[in-house]
Biopython code that builds the backbone (N, CA, C, O; Angstrom):
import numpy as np
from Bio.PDB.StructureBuilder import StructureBuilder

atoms = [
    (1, "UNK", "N", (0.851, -1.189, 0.000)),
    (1, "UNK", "CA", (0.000, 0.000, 0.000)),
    (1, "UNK", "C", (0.882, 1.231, 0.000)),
    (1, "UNK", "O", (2.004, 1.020, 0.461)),
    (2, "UNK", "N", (0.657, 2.387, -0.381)),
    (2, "UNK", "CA", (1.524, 3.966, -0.794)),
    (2, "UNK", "C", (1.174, 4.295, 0.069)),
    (2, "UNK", "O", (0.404, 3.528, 0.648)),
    (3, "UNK", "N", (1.471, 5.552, 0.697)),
    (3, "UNK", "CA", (0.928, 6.546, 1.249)),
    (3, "UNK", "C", (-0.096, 7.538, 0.902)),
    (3, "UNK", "O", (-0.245, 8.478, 1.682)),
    (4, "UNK", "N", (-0.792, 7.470, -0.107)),
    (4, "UNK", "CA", (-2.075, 8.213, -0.322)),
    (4, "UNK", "C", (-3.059, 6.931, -0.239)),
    (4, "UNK", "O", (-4.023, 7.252, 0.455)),
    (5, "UNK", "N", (-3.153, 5.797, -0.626)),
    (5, "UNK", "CA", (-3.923, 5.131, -0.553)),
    (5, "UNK", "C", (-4.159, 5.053, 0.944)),
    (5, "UNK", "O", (-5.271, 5.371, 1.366)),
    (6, "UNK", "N", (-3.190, 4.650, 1.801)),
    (6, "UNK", "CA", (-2.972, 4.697, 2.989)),
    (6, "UNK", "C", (-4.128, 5.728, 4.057)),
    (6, "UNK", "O", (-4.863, 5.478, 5.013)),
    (7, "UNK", "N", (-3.773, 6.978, 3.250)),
    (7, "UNK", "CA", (-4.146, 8.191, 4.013)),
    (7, "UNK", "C", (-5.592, 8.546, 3.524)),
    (7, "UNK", "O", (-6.245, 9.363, 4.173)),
    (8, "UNK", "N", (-6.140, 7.935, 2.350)),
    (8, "UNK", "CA", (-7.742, 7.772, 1.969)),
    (8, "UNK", "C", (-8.289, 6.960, 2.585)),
    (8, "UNK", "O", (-9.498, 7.124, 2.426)),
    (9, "UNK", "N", (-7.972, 5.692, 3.578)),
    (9, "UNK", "CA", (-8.438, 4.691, 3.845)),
    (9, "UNK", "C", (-8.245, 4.869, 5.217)),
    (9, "UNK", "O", (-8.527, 3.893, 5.912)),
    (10, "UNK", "N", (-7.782, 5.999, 5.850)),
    (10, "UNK", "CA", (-7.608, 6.598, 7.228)),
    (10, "UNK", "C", (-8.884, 7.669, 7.358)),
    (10, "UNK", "O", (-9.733, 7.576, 8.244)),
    (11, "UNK", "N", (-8.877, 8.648, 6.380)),
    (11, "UNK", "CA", (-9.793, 9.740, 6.007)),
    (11, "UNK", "C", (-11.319, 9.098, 6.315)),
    (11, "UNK", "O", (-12.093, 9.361, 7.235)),
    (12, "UNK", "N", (-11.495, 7.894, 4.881)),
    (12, "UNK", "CA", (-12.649, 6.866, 5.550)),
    (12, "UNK", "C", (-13.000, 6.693, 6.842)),
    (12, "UNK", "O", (-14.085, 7.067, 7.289)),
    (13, "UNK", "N", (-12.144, 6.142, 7.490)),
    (13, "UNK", "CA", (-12.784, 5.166, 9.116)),
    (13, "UNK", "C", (-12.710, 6.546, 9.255)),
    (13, "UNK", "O", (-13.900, 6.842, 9.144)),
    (14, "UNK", "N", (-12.026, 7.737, 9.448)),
    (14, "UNK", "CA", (-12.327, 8.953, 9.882)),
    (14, "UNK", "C", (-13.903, 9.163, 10.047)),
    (14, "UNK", "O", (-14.610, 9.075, 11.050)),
    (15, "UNK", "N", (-14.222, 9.480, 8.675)),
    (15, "UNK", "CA", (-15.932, 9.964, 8.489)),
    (15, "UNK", "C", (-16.813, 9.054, 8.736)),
    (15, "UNK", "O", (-17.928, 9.572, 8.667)),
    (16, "UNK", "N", (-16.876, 7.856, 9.013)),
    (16, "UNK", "CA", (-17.029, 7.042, 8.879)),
    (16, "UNK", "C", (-17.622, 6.844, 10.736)),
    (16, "UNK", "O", (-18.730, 6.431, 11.077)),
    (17, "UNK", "N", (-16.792, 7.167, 11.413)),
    (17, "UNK", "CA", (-16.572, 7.604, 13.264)),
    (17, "UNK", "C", (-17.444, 8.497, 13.302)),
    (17, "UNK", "O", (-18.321, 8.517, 14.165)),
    (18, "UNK", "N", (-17.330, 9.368, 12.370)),
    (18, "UNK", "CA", (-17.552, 10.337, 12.954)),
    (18, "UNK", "C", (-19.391, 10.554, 12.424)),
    (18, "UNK", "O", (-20.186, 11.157, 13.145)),
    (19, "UNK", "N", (-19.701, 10.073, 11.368)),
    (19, "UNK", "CA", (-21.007, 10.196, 10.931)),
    (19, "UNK", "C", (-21.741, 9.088, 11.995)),
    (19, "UNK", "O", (-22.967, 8.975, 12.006)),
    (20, "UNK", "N", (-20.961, 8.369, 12.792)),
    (20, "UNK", "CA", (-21.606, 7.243, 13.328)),
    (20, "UNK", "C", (-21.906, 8.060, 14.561)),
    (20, "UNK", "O", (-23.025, 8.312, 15.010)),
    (21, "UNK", "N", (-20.774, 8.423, 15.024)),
    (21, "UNK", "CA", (-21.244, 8.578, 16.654)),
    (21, "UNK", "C", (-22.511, 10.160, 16.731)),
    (21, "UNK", "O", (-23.276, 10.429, 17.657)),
    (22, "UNK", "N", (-22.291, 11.018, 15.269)),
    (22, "UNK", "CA", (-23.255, 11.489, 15.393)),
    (22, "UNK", "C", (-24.822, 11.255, 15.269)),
    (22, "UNK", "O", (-25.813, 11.852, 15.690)),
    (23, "UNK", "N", (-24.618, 10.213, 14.567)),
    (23, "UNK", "CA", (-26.482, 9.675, 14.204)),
    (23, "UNK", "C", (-26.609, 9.296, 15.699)),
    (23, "UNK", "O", (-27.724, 9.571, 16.142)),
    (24, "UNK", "N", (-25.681, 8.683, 16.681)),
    (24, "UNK", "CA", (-25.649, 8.044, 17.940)),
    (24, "UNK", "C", (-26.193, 9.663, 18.820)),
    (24, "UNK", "O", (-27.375, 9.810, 19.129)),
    (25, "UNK", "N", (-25.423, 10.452, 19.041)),
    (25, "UNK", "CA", (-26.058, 11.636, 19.779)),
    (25, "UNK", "C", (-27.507, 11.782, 19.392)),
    (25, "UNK", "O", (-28.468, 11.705, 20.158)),
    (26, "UNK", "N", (-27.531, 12.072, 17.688)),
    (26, "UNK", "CA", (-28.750, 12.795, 17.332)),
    (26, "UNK", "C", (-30.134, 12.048, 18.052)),
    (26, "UNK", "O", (-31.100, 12.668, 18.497)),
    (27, "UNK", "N", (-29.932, 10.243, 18.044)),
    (27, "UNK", "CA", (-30.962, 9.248, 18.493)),
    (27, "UNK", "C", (-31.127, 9.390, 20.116)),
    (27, "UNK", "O", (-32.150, 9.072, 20.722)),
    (28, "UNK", "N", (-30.123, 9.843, 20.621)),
    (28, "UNK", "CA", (-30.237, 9.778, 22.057)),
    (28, "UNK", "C", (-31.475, 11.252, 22.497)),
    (28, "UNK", "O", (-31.357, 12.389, 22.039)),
    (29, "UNK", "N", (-32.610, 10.782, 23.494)),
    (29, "UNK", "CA", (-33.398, 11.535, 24.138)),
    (29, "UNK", "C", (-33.095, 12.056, 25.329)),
    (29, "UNK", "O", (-32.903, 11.256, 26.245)),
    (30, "UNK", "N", (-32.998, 13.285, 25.560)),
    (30, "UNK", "CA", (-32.994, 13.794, 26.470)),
    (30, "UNK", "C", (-33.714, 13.575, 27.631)),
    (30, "UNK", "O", (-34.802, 13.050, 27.392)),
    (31, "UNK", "N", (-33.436, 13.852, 29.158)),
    (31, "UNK", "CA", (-33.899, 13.523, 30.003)),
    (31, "UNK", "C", (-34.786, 14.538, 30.427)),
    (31, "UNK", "O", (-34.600, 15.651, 29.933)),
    (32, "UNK", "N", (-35.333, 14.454, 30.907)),
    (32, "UNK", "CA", (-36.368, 16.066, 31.245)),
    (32, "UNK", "C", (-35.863, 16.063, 32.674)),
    (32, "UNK", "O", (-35.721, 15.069, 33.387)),
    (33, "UNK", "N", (-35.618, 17.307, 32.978)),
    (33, "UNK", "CA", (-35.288, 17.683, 34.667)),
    (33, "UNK", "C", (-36.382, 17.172, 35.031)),
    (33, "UNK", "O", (-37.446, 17.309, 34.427)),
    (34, "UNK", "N", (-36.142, 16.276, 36.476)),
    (34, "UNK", "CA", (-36.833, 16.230, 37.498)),
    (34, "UNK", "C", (-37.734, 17.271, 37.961)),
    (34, "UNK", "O", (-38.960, 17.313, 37.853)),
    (35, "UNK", "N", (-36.905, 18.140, 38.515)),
    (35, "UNK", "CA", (-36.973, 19.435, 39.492)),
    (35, "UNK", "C", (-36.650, 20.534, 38.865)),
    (35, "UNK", "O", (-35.567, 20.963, 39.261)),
    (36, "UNK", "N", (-37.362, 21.456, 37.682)),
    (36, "UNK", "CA", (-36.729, 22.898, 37.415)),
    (36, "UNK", "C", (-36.535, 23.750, 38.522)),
    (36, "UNK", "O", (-35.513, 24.434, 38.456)),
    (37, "UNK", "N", (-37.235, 23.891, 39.512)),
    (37, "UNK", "CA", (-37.183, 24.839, 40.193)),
    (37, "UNK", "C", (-36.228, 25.066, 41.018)),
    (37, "UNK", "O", (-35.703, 24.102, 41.574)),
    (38, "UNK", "N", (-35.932, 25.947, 41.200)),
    (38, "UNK", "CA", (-34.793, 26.339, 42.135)),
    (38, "UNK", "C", (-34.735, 25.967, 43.615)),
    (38, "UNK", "O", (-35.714, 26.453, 44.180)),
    (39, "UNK", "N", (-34.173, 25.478, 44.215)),
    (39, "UNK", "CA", (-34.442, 25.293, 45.629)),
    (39, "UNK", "C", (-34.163, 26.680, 46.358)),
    (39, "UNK", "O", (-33.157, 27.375, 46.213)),
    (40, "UNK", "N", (-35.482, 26.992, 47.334)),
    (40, "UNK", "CA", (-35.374, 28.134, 48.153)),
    (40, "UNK", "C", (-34.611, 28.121, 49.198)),
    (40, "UNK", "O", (-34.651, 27.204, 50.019)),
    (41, "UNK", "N", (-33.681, 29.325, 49.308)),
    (41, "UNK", "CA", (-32.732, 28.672, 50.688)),
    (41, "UNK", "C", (-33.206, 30.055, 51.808)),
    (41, "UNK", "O", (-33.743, 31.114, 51.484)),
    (42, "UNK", "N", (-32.889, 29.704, 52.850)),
    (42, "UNK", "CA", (-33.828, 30.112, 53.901)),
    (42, "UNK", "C", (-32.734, 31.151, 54.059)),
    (42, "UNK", "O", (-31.584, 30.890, 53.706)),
    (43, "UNK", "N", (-33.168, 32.675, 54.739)),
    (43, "UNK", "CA", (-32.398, 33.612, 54.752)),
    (43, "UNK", "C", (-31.357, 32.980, 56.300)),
    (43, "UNK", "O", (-31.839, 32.270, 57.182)),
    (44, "UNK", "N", (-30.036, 33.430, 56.270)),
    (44, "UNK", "CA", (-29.503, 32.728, 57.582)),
    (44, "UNK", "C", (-29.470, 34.225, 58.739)),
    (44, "UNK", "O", (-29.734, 35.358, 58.337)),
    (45, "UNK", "N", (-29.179, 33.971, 59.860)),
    (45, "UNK", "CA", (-29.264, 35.216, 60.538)),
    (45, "UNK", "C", (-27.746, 35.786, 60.312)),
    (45, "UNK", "O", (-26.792, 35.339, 59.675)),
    (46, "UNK", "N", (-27.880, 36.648, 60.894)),
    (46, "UNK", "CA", (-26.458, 37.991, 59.924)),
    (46, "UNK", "C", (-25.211, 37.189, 60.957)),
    (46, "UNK", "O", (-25.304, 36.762, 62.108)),
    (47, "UNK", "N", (-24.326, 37.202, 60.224)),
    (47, "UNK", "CA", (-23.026, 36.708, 60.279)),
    (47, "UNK", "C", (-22.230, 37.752, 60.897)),
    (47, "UNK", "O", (-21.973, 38.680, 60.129)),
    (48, "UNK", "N", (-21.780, 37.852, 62.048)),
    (48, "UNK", "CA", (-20.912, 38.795, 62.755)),
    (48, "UNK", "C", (-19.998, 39.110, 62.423)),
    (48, "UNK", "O", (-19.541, 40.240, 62.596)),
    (49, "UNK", "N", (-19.156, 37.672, 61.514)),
    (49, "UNK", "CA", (-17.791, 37.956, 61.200)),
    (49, "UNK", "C", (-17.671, 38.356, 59.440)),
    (49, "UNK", "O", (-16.635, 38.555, 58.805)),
    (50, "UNK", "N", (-19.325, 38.393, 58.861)),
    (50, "UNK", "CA", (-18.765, 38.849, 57.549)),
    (50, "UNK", "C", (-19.611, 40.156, 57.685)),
    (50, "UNK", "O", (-19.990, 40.601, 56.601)),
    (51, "UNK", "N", (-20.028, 40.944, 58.917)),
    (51, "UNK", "CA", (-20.655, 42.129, 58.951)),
    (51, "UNK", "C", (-18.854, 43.340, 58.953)),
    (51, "UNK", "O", (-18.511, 44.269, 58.222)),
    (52, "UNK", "N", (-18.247, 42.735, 60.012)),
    (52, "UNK", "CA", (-16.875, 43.246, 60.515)),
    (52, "UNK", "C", (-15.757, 42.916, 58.804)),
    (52, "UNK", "O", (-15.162, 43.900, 58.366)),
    (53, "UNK", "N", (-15.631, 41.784, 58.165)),
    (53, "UNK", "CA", (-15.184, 41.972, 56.899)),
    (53, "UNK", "C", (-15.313, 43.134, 56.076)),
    (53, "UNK", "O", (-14.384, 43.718, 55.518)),
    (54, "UNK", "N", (-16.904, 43.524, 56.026)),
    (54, "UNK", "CA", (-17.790, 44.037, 55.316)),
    (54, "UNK", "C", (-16.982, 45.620, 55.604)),
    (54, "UNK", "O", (-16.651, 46.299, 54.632)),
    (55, "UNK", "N", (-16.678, 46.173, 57.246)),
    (55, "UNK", "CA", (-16.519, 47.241, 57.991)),
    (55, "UNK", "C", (-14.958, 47.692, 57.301)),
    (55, "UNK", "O", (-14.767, 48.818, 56.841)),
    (56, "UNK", "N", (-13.878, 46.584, 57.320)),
    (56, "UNK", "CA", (-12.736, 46.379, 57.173)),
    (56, "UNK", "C", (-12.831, 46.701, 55.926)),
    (56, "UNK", "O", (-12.258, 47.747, 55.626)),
    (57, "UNK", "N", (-13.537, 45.971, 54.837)),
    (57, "UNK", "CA", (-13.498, 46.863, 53.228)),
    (57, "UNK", "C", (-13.589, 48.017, 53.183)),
    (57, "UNK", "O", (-12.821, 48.589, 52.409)),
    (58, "UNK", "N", (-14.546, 48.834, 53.976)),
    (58, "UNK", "CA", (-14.746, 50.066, 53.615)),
    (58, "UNK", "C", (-13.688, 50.903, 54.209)),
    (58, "UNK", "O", (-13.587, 52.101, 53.945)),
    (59, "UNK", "N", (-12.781, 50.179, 55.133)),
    (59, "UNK", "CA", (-11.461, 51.023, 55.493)),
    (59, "UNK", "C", (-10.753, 51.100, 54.394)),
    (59, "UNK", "O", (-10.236, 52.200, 54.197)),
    (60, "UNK", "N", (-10.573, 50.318, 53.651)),
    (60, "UNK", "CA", (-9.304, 49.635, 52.834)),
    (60, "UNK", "C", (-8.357, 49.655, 53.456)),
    (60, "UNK", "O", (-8.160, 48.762, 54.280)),
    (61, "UNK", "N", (-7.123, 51.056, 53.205)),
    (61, "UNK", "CA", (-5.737, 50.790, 53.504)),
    (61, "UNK", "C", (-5.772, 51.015, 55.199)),
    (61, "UNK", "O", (-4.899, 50.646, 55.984)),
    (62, "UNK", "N", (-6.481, 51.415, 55.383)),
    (62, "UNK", "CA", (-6.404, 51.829, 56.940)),
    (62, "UNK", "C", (-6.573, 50.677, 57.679)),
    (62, "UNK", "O", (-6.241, 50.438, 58.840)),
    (63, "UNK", "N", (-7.227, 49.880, 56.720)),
    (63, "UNK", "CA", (-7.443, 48.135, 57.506)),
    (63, "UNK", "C", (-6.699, 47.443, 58.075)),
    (63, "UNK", "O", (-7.099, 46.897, 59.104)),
    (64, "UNK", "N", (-5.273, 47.205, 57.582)),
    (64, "UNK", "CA", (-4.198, 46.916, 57.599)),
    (64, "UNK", "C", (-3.072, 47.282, 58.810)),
    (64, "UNK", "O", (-2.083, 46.623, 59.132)),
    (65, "UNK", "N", (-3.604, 48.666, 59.417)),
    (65, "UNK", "CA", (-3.496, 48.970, 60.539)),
    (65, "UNK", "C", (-4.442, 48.776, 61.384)),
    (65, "UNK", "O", (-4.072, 48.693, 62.555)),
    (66, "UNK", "N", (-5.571, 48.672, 61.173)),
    (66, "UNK", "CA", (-6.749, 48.129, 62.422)),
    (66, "UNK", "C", (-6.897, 46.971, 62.974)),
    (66, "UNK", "O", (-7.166, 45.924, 62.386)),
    (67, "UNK", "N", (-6.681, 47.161, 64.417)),
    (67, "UNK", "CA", (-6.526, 45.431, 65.652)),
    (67, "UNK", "C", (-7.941, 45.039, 65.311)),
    (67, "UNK", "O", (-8.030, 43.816, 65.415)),
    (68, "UNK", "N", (-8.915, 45.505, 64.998)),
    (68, "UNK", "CA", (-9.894, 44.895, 64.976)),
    (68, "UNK", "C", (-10.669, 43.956, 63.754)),
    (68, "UNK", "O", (-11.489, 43.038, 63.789)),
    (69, "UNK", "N", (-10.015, 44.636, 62.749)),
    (69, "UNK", "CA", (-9.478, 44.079, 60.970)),
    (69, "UNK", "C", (-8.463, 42.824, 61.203)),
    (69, "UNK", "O", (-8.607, 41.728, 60.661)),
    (70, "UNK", "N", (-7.325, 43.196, 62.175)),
    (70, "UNK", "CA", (-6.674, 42.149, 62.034)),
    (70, "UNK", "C", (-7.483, 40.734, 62.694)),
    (70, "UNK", "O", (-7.342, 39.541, 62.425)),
    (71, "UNK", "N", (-7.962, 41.112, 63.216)),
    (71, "UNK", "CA", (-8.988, 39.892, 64.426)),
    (71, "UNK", "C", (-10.002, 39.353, 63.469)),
    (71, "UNK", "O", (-10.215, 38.180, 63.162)),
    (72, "UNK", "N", (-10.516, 40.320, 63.109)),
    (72, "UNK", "CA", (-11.182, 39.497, 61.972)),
    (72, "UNK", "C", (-10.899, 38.671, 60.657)),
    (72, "UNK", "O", (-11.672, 37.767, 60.342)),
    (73, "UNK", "N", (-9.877, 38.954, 59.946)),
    (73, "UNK", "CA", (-9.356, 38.374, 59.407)),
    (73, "UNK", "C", (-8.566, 36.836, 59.658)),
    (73, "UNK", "O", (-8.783, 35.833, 58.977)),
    (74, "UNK", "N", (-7.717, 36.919, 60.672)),
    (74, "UNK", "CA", (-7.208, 36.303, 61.227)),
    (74, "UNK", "C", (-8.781, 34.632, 61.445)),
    (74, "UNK", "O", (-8.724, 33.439, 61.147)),
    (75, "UNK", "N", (-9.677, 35.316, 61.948)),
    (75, "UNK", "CA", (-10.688, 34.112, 62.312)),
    (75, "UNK", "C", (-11.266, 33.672, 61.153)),
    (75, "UNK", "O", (-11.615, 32.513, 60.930)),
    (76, "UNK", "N", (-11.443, 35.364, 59.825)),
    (76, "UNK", "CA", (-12.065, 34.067, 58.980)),
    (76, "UNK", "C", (-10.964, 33.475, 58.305)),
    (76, "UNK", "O", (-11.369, 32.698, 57.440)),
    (77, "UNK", "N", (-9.461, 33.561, 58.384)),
    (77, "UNK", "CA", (-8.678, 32.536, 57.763)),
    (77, "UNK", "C", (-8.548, 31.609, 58.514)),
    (77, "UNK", "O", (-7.678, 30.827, 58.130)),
    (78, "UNK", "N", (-9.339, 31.167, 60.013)),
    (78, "UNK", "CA", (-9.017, 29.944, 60.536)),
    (78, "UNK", "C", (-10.632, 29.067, 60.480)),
    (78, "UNK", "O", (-10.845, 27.940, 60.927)),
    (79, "UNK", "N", (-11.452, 29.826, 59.910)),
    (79, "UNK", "CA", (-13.206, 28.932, 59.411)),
    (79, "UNK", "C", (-12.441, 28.465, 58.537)),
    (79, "UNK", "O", (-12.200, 27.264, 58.653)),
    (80, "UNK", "N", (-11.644, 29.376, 57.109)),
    (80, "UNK", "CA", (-11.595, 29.096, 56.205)),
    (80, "UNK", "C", (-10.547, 27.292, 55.967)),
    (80, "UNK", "O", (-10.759, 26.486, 55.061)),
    (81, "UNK", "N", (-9.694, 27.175, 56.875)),
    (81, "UNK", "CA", (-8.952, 26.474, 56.934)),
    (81, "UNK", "C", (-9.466, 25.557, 57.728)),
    (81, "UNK", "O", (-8.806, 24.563, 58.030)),
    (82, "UNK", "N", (-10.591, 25.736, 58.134)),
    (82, "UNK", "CA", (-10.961, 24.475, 59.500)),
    (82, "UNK", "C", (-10.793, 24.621, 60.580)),
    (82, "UNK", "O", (-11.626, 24.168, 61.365)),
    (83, "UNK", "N", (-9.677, 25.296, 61.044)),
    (83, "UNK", "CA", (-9.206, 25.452, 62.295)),
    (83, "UNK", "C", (-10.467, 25.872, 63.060)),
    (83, "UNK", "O", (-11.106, 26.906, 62.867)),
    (84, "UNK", "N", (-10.880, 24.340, 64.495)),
    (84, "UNK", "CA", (-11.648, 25.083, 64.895)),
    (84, "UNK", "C", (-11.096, 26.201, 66.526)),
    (84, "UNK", "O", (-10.251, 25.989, 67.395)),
    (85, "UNK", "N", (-11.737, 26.963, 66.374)),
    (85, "UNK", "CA", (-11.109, 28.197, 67.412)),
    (85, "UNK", "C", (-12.456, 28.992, 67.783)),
    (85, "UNK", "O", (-13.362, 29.343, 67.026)),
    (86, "UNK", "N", (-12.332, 29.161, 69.077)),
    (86, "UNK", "CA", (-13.579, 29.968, 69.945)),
    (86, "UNK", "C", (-13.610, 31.174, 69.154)),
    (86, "UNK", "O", (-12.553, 31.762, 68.925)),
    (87, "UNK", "N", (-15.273, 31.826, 68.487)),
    (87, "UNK", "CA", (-14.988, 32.992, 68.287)),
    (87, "UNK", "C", (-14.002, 34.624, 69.581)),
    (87, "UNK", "O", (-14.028, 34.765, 70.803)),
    (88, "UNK", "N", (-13.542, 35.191, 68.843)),
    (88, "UNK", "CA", (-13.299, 35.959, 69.869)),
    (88, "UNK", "C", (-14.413, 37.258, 69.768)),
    (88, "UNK", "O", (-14.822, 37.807, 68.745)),
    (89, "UNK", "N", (-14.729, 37.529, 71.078)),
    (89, "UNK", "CA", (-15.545, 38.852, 71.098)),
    (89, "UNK", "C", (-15.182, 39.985, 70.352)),
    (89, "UNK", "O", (-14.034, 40.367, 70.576)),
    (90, "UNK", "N", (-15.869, 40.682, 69.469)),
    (90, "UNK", "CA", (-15.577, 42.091, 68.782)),
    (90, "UNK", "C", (-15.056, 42.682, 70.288)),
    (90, "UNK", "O", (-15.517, 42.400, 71.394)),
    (91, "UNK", "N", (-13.857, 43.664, 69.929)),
    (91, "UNK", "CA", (-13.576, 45.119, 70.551)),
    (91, "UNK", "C", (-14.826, 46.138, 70.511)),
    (91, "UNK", "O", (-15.876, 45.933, 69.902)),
    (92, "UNK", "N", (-14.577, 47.021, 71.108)),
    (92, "UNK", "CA", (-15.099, 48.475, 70.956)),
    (92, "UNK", "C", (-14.565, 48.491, 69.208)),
    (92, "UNK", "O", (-13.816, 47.776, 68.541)),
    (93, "UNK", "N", (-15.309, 49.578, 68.962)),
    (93, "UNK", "CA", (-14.072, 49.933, 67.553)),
    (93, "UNK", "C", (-13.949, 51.566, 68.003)),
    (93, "UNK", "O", (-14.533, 52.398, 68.698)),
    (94, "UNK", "N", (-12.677, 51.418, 67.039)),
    (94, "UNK", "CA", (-12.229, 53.029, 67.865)),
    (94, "UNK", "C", (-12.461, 53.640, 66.958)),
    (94, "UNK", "O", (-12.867, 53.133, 65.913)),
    (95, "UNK", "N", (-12.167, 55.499, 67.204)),
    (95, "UNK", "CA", (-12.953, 56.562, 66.975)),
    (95, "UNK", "C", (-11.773, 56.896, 65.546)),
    (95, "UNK", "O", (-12.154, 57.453, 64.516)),
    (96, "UNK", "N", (-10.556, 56.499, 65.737)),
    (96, "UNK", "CA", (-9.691, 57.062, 65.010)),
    (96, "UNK", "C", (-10.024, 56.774, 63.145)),
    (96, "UNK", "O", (-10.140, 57.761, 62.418)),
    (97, "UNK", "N", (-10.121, 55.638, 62.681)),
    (97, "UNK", "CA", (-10.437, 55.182, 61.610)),
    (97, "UNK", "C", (-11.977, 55.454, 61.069)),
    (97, "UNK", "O", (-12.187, 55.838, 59.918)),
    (98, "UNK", "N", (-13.018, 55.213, 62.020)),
    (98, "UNK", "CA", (-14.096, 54.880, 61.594)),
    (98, "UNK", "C", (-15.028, 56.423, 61.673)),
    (98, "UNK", "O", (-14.988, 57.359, 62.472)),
    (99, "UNK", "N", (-15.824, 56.169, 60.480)),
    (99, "UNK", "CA", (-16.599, 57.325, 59.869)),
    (99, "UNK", "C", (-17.987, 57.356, 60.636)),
    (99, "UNK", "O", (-18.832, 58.203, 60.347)),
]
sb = StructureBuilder()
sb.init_structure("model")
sb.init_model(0)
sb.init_chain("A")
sb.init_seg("    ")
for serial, (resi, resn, name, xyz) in enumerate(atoms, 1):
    if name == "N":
        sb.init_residue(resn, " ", resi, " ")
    sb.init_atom(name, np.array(xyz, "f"), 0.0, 1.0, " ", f" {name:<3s}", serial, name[0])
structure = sb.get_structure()
């Protein structure tokens, strides 16, 4: 056998695959969802430690200096990691940073 004969008789089983597995999709029926609807999720009560996140954004750079930014942070990188650890009580927040 040459190499063009070769490479026509490759081309074949090519189209050949490929016209097959599509008649195969086209025959297959779809499943109809079970359940369209969305599942309702219940509102949760307010989160202390993503209210204080929330406080810390609106500092931005000043955050970075705030003990009370750092505390928060610090706990949600130890939810985030598993670590379990007693929440710690919010501080006061002080007068210097906050609007």
């Amino acid at each position: 056998m040459d190499g063009k004969t070769l490479a026509r008789l490759g081309a074949v089983i090519f189209v050949a695959i490929a016209v097959t597995a599509t008649a195969i999709e086209m025959t297959r029926q779809d499943e109809p969802p079970t359940n369209a609807a969305m599942p309702m999720v219940a509102p949760s009560a307010p989160d202390p430690l993503r209210e204080g996140q929330r406080r810390c954004q609106r500092l931005g750079e000043a955050g970075a200096r705030d003990a009370e930014c750092l505390r928060v942070w610090a706990e949600s990188r130890d939810r985030f990691l598993g670590i379990k650890t007693q929440p710690i009580a919010p501080t006061e927040p002080n007068s210097v940073g906050e609007r």
